[in-house]
C-alpha positions as CSV (number, residue, x, y, z in Angstrom):
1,X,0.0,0.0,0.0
2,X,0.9,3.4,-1.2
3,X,0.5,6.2,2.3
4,X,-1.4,9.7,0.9
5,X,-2.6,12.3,2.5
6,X,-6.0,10.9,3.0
7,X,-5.1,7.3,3.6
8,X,-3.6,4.5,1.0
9,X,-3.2,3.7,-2.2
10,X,-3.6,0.2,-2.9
11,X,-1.8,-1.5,-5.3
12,X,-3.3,-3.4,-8.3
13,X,-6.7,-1.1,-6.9
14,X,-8.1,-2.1,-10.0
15,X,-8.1,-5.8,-9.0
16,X,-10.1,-5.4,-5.6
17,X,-13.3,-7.2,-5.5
18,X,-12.5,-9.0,-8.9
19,X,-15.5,-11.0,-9.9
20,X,-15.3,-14.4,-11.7
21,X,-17.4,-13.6,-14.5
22,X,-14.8,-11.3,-15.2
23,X,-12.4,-13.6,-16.9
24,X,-13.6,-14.1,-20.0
25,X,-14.4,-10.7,-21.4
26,X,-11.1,-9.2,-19.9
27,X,-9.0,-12.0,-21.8
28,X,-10.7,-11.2,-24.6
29,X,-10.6,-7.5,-24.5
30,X,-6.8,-8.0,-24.0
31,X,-6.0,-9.9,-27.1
32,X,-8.3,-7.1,-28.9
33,X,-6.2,-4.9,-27.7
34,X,-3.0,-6.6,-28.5
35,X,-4.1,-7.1,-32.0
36,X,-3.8,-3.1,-31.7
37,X,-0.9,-2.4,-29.6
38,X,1.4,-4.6,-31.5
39,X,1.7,-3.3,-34.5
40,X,1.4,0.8,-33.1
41,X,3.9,0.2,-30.5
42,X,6.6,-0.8,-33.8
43,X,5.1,2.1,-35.5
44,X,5.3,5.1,-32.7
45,X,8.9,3.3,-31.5
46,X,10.0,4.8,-35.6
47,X,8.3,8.0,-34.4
48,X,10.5,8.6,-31.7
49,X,13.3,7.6,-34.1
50,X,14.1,3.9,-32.0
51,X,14.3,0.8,-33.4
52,X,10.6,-0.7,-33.7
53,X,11.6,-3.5,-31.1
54,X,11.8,-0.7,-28.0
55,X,8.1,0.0,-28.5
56,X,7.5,-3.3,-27.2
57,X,10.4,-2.8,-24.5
58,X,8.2,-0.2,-23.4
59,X,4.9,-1.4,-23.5
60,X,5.2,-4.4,-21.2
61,X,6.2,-2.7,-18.3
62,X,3.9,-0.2,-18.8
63,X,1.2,-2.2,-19.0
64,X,1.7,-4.3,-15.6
65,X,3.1,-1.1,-13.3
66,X,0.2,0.8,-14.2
67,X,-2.1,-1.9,-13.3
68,X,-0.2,-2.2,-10.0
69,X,-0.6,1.6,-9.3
70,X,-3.4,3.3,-11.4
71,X,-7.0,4.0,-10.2
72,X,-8.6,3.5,-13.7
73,X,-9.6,0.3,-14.7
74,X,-9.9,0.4,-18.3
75,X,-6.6,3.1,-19.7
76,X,-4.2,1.0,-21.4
77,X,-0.6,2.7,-21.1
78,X,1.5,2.7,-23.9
79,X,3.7,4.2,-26.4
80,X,1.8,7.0,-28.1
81,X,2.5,9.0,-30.8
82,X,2.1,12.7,-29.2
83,X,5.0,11.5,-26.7
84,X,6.9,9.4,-29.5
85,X,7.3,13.1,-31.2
86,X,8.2,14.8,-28.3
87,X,10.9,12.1,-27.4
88,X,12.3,12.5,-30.5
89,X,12.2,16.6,-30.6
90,X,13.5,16.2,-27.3
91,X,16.3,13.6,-27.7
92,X,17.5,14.8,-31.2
93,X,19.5,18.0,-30.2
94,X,21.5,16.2,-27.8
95,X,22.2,12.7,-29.4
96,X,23.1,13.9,-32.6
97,X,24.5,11.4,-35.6
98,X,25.3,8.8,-32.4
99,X,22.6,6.2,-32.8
100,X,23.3,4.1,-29.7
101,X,23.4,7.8,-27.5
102,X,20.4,8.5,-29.5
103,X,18.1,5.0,-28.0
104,X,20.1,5.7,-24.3
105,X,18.7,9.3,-24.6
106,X,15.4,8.0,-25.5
107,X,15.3,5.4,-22.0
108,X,16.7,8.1,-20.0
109,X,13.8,10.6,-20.9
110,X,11.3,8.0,-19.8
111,X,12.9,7.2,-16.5
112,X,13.1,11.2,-16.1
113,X,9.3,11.6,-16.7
114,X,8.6,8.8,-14.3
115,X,10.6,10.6,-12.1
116,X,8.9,13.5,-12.6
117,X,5.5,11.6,-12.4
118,X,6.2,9.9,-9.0
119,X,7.1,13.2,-7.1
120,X,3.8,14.9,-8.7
121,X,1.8,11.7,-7.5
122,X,3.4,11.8,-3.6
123,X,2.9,15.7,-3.7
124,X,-0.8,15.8,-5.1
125,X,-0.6,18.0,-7.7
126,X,-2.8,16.0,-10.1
127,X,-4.6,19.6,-10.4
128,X,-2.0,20.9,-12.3
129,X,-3.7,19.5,-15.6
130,X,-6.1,21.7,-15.6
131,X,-4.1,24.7,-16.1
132,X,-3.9,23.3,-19.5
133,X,-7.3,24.6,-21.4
134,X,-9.3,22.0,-23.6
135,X,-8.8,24.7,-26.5
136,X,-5.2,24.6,-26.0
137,X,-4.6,21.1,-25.8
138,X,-6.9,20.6,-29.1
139,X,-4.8,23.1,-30.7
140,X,-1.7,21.3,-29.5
141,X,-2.9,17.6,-30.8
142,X,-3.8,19.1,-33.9
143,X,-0.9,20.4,-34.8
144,X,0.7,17.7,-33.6
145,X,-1.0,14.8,-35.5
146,X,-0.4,17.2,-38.8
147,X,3.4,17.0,-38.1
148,X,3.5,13.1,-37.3
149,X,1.5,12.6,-40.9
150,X,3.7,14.5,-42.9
151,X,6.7,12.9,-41.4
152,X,5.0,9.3,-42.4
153,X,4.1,10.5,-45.9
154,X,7.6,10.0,-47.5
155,X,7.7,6.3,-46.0
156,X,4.4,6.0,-47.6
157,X,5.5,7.7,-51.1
158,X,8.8,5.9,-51.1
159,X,10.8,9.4,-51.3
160,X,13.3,10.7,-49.3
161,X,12.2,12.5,-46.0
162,X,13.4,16.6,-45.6
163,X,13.8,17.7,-41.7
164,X,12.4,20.8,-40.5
165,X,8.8,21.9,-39.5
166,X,5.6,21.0,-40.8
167,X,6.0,23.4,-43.9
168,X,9.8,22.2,-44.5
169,X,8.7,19.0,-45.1
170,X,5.6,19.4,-46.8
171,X,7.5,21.3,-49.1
172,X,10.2,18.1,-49.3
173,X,7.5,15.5,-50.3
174,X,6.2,18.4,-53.0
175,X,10.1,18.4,-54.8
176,X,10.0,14.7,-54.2
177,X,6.9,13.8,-56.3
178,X,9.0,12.8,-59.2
179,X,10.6,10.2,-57.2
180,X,7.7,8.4,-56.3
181,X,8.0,4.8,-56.0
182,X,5.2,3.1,-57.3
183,X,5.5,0.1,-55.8
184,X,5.9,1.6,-52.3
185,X,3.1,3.9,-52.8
186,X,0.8,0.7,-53.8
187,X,1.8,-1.2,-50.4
188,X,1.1,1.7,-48.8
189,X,-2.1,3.3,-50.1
190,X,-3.8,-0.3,-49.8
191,X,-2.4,-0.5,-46.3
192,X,-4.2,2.7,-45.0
193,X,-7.2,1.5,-47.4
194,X,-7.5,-1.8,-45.2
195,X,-6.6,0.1,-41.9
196,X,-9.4,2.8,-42.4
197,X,-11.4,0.5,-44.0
198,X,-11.9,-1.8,-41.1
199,X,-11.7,1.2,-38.5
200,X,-14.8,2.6,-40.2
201,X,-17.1,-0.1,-41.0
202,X,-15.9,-3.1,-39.0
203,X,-14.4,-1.6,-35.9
204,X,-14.5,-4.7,-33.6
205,X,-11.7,-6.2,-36.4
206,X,-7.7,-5.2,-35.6
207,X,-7.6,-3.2,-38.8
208,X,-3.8,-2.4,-37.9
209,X,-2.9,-6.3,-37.4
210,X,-4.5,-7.4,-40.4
211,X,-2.9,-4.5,-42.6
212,X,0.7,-5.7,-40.8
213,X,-0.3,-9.3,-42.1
214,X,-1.2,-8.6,-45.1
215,X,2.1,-6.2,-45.8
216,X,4.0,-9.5,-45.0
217,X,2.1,-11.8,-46.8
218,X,2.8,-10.1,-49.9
219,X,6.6,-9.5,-49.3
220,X,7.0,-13.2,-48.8
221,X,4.9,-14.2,-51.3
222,X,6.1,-11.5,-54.0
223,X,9.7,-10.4,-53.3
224,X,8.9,-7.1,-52.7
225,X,11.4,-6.4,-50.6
226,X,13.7,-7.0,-53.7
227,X,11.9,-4.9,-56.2
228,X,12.3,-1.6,-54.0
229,X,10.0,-1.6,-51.2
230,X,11.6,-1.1,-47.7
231,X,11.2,-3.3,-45.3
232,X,11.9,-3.2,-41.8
233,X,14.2,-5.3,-41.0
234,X,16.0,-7.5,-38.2
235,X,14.0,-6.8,-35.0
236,X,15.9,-8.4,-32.1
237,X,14.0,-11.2,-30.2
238,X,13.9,-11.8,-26.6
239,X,13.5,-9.8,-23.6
240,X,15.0,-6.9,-23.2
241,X,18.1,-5.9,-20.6
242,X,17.2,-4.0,-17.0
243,X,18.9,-1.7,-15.5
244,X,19.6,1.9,-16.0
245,X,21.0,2.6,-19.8
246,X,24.7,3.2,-20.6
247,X,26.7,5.3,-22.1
248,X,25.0,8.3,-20.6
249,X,26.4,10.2,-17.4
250,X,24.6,12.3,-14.6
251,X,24.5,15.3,-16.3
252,X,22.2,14.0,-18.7
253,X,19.6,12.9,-16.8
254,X,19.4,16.9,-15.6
255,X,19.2,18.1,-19.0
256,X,16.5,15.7,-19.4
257,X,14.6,16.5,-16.9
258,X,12.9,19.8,-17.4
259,X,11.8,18.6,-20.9
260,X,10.5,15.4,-19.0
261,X,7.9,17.5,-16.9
262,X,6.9,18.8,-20.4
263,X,6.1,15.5,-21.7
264,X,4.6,14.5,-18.4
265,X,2.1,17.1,-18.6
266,X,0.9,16.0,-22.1
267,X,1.0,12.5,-21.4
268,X,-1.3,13.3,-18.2
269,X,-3.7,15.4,-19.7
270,X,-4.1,12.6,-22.8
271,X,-4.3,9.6,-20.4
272,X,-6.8,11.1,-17.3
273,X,-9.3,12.5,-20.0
274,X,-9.2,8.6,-21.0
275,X,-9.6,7.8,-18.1
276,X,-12.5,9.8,-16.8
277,X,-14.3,9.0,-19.9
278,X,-14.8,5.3,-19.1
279,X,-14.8,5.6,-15.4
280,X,-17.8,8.2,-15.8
281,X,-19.3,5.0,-18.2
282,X,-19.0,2.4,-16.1
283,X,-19.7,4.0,-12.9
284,X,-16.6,4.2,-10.9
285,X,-14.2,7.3,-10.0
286,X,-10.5,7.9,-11.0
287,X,-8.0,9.9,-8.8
288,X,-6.1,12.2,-10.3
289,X,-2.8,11.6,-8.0
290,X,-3.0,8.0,-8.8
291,X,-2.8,8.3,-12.3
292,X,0.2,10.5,-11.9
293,X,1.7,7.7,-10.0
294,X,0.3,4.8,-12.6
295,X,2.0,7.2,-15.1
296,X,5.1,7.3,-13.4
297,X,5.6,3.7,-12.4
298,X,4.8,3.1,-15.8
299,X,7.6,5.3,-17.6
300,X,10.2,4.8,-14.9
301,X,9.7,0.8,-15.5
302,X,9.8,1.5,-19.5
303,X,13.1,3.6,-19.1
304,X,14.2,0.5,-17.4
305,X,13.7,-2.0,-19.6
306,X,15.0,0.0,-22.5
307,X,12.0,1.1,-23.5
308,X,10.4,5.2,-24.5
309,X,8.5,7.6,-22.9
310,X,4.4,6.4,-22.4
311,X,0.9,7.5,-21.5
312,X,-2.5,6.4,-21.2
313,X,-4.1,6.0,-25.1
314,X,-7.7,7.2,-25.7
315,X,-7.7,4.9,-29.1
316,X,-6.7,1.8,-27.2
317,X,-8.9,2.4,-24.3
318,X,-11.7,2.6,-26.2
319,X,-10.6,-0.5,-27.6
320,X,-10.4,-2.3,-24.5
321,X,-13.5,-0.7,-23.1
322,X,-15.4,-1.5,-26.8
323,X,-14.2,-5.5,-26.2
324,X,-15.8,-5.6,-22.5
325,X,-12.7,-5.2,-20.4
326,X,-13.8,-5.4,-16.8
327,X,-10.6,-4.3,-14.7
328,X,-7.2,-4.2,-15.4
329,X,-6.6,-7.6,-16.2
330,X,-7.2,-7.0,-19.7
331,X,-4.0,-4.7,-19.6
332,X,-2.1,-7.9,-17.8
333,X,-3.0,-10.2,-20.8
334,X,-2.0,-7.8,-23.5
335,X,1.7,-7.7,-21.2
336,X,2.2,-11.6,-21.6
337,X,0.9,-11.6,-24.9
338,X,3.7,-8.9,-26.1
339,X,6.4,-11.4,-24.0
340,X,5.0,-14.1,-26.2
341,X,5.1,-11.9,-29.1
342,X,9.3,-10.3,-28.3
343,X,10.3,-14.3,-27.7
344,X,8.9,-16.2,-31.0
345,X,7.1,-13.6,-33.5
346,X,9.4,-11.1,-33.4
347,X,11.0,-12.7,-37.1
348,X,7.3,-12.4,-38.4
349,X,7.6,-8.5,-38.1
350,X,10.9,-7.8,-39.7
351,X,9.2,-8.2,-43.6
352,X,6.8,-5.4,-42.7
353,X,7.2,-2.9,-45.0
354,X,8.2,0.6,-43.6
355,X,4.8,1.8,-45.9
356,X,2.7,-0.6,-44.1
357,X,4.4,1.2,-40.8
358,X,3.5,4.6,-42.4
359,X,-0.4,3.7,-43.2
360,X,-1.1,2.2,-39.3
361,X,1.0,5.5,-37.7
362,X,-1.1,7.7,-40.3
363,X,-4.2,5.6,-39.3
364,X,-3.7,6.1,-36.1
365,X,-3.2,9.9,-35.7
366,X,-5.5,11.1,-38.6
367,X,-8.7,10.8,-36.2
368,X,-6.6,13.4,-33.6
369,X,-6.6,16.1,-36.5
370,X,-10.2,17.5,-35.4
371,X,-10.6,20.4,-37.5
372,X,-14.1,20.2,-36.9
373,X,-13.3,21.4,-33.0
374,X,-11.4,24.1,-34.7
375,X,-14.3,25.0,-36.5
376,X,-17.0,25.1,-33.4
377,X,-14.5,27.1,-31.5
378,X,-14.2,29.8,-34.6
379,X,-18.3,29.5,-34.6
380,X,-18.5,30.3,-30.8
381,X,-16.2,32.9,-31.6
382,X,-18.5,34.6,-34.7
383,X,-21.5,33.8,-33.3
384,X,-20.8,35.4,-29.9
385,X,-18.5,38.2,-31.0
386,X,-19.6,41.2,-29.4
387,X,-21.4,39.7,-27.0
388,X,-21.3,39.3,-23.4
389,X,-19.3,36.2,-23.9
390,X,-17.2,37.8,-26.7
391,X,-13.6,38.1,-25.1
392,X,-13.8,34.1,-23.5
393,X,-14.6,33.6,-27.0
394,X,-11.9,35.5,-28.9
395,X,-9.8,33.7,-26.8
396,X,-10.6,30.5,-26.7
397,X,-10.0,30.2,-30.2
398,X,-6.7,32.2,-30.5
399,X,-5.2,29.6,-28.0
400,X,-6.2,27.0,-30.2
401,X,-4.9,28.5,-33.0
402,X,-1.5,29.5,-31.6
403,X,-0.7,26.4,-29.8
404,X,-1.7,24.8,-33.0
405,X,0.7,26.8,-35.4
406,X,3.2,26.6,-32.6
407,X,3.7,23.0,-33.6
408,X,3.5,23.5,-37.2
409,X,6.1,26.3,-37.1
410,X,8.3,25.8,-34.9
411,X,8.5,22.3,-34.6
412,X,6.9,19.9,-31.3
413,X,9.1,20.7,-28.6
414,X,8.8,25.0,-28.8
415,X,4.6,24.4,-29.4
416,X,4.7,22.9,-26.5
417,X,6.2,25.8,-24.4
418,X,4.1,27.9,-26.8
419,X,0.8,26.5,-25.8
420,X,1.5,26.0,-22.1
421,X,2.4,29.9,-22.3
422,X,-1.0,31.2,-23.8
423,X,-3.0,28.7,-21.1
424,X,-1.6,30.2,-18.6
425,X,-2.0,33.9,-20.7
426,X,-5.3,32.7,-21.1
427,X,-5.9,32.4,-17.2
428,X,-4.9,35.6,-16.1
429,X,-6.8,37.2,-19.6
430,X,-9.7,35.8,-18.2
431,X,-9.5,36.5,-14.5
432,X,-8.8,40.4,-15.4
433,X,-11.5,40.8,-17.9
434,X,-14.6,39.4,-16.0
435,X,-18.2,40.1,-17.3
436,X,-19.5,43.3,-15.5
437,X,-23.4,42.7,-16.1
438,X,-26.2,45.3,-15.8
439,X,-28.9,43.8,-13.7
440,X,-32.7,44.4,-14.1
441,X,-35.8,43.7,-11.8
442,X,-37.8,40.0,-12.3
443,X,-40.0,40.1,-9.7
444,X,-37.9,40.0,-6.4
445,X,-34.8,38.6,-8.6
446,X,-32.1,41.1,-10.3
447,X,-31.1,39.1,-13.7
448,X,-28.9,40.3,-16.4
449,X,-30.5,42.7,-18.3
450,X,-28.4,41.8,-21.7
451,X,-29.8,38.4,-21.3
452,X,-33.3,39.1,-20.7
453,X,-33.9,42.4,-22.8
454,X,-37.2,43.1,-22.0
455,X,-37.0,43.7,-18.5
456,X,-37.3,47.3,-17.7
457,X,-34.7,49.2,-15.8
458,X,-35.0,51.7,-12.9
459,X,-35.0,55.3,-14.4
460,X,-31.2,57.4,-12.6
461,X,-30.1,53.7,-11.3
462,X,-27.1,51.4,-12.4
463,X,-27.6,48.3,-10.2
464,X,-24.2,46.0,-11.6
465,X,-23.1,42.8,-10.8
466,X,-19.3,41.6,-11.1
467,X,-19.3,38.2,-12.3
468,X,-15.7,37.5,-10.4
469,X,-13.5,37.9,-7.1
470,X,-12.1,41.6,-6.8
471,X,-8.4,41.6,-7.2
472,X,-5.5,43.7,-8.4
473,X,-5.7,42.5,-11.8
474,X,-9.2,42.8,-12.9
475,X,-9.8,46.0,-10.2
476,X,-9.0,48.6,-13.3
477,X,-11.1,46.9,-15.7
478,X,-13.8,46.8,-13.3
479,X,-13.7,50.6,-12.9
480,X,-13.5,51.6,-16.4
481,X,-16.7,49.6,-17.5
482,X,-19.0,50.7,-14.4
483,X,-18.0,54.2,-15.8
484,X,-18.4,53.5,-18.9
485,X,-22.2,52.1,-18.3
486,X,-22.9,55.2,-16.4
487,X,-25.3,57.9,-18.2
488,X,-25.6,61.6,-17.8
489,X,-28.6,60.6,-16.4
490,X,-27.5,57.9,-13.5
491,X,-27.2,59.2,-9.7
492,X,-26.9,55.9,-8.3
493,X,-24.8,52.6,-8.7
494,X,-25.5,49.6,-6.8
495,X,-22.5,47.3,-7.5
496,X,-23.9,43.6,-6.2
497,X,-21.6,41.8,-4.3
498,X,-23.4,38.7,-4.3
499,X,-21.0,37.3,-7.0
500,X,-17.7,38.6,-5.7
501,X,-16.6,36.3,-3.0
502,X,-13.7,37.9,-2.5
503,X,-11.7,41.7,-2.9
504,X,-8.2,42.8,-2.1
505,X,-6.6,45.4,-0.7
506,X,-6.0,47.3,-4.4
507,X,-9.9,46.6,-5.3
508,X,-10.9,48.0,-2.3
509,X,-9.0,50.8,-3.1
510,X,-10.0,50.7,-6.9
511,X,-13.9,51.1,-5.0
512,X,-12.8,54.2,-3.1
513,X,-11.2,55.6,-6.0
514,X,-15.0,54.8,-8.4
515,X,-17.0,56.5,-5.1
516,X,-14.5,59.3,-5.9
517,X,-15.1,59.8,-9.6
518,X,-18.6,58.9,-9.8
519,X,-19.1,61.6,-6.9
520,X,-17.9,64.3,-9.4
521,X,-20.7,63.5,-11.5
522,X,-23.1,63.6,-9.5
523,X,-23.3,60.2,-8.6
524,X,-23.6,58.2,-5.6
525,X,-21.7,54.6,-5.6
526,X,-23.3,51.8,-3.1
527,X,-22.3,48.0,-2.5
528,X,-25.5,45.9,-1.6
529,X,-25.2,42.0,-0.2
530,X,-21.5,42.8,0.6
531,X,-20.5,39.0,2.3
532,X,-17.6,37.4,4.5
533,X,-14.2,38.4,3.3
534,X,-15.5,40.8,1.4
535,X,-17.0,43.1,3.9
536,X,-14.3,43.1,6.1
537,X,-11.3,44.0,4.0
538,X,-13.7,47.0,2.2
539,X,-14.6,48.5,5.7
540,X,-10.7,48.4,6.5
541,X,-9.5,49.9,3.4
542,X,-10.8,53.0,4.0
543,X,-8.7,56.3,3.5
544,X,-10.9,59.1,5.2
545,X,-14.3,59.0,7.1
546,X,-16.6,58.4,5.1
547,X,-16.1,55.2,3.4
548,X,-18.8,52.9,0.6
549,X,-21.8,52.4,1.8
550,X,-22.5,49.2,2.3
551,X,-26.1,48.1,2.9
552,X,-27.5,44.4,3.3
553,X,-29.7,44.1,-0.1
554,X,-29.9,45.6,-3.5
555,X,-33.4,46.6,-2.4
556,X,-32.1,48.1,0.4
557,X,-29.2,49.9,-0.8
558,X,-32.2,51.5,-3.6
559,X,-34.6,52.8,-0.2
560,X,-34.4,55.7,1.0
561,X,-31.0,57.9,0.2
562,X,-28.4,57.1,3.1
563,X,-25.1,59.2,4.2
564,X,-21.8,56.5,2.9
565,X,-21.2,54.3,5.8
566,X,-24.5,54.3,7.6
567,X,-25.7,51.0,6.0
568,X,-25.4,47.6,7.2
């Protein structure tokens, strides 16, 4: 058992109260979801620029530490391709032309992020992931999956792959169409034609396995592995060494490890939305912590075994969760089936051709570019521009869009940084611009007036409402727009404190400094339903005698004209 701060963690949770008519439907949702993870785990290993083999280094691990810490019951942890590309932006700079530094690198990353994971489990700070906005992230996977499938597409075309950013090597497969292999192209094309194909109209059938099959089959049986077509090639069998890699020193698991927390991040995001997904299905709760611990038992043991970075997959947990899995069983099976495969089938794989690889990576990531997201986000953002809703809107879809062309332009590693940066720009845009609304009478309710436009207002009186705390960095904004809403004609404002939980010290003194103005024109500034916290720091902020007035109600504060500070 695992100690937190609210009592223990058990280990293989998952497992507890395990019922015997679970067997059979998690056995069978675990070779489902081997059929899947086989053939993806070889492809997202090329991603992160490893030999295909360390995909399944990593994935066995994975599979049984999670299970032994995680609180979900259906994720399935593996090698994905967001991570795969982060690895390998990551890793790249430092390793260089050195191959074998290159795959040490690649370990060492994981065992950082597991690292990383493991303190963020034991310190609780499973809330950090939502400091990353849904529009963000979307933007982020987008671009993302757009880089991963034009990195595939010379593979698939037979050409010769350009390095650089999205547009670099979109550019390379354009000045590369005369050098087209046809025969490639052919193995490839059908590939993603029997990989889609499947996905889309029999979904229960390993579309991925059966295109790897096939791809074999027809180098066997047709030579094509002598007529042009790559292939991939010896894929060594048995398991793999543990222990901590070599040919790497101290100093680069500190380089490693500020990049890891990056990748952590993503990972964590990908794998609880996963998770909550299927736990909110089948009735049962995931913590947060815990999956920061599953996810970094699970990289730690990958980085181990020689394996890459991993995280939770939405694609094969819906999988496992479409096949019946029950608990994590399922994920146990898959783990002995991939020993199986890394002892005896591991000569089956190496006639695959690399444009079989292409079509199941391209397969696999085309369903993350979600333009259609894009599209409702720029709708909210048209539809409700100018509106009351208008600047959540705006920016909502600029974060998209920047962390989006973040990735395209300047490569995974820098869209990263660059989307993290506008979530957290996004935060503090949001907290200093909240919705000042202009409330009208419904019977004894005050509603916002903008929302319910036939309500009639009371002739000389602004009654507002601040739709957020009152802090130092909205307290400006605040004041400028209860000006702004004030008419020659207004003599009163009732600012509603109902909403505003809190106010600091510099709003309080933002307040005195409104009283101030609005008394020069003639008008009288009054906070009704002022609560708690509130209250208390507003009466002691005062700079003279004669401070807000402050008055129980909104009806109240509208009675009969009172002197500043005789209210409630």
């Amino acid at each position: 058992m695992v100690r937190s701060a609210t009592g223990t963690w058990p280990v293989f949770g998952s497992l507890q109260e395990y019922r015997k008519g679970w067997v059979r439907p998690d056995v069978i949702a675990g070779l489902t979801v081997w059929a899947v993870l086989v053939p993806e785990a070889l492809a997202y290993a090329t991603i992160a620029g490893v030999p295909p083999v360390v995909g399944l280094y990593a994935a066995i691990p994975a599979l049984i530490l999670y299970a032994a810490a995680g609180s979900s019951r259906h994720l399935v942890v593996g090698p994905m391709s967001a991570t795969a590309a982060l690895s390998a932006a990551i890793v790249a700079p430092l390793a260089g032309a050195d191959g074998g530094k290159y795959a040490a690198l690649t370990a060492v990353l994981a065992i950082a992020t597991g690292i990383a994971g493991l303190l963020a489990g034991l310190l609780r700070l499973g809330f950090i992931a939502s400091f990353i906005s849904e529009p963000v992230l979307k933007g982020f996977i987008v671009g993302l999956a757009l880089t991963i499938i034009i990195g595939q597409v010379p593979a698939l075309f037979g050409v010769e792959k350009e390095h650089g950013n999205f547009f670099e090597q979109a550019w390379g497969v354009v000045t590369h169409l005369g050098d087209i292999d046809w025969g490639t192209l052919v193995v490839g094309v059908l590939s993603l034609v029997v990989v889609l194909g499947f996905k889309r109209w029999l979904p229960l059938v390993p579309g991925s396995l059966l295109a790897v099959l096939l791809g074999i089959a027809a180098v066997a049986v047709f030579g094509l592995d002598g007529r042009g077509v790559d292939i991939v090639g010896h894929i060594d069998s048995g398991l793999p060494a543990v222990g901590l890699p070599g040919g790497v020193g101290f100093d680069d698991y500190i380089d490693l490890l500020g990049p890891a927390v990056g990748v952590l991040l993503i990972g964590f995001a990908e794998g609880l939305g996963a998770a909550k997904t299927y736990a909110a299905k089948e009735g049962y709760e995931v913590d947060a912590n815990r999956e920061l611990l599953g996810l970094g038992t699970a990289n730690l043991g990958s980085g181990l075994c020689s394996g890459m970075v991993v995280n939770g997959s939405l694609s094969k947990t819906a999988v496992n969760g479409g096949a019946g899995a029950k608990s994590q069983v399922s994920g146990l099976v898959v783990a002995v089936l991939t020993v199986v495969t890394l002892l005896f089938l591991t000569g089956l794989f190496e006639k695959l051709p690399e444009a079989t690889l292409a079509a199941v990576v391209i397969a696999a990531v085309i369903e993350l570019v979600d333009i259609s997201a894009l599209r409702r986000l720029y709708g909210v953002w048209t539809e409700r521009l100018g509106s009351i809703y208008g600047y959540a809107a705006r920016a909502d879809f600029a974060a998209a869009l920047a962390a989006m062309v973040g990735v395209l332009l300047f490569d995974t590693l820098p869209g990263l940084v660059i989307g993290i940066g506008v979530s957290m720009l996004l935060l503090l845009y949001r907290a200093s611009r909240p919705h000042v609304a202009t409330l009208a009478r419904e019977g004894t309710l005050w509603v916002d007036a903008e929302r319910h436009p036939g309500l009639p207002t009371t002739p000389h009186v602004l009654v507002v409402r601040v739709e957020s705390g009152l802090f130092f960095a909205n307290a400006d904004h605040v004041k400028d727009r209860i000006e702004d809403l004030c008419t020659d004609d207004t003599r009163v404002v009732v600012l509603d404190a109902e909403t505003s939980p809190f106010v600091d010290v510099s709003a309080a003194q933002m307040l005195l400094q409104l009283r101030d103005l609005l008394a020069r024109r003639g008008i009288e500034l009054r906070v009704a339903r002022d609560i708690g916290q509130f209250r208390d720091t507003l009466r002691h902020s005062g700079t003279d005698a004669t401070p807000v007035g402050l008055y129980s109600t909104v009806r109240e504060a509208l009675a009969e004209p009172k002197r500043p500070g005789d209210g409630s």
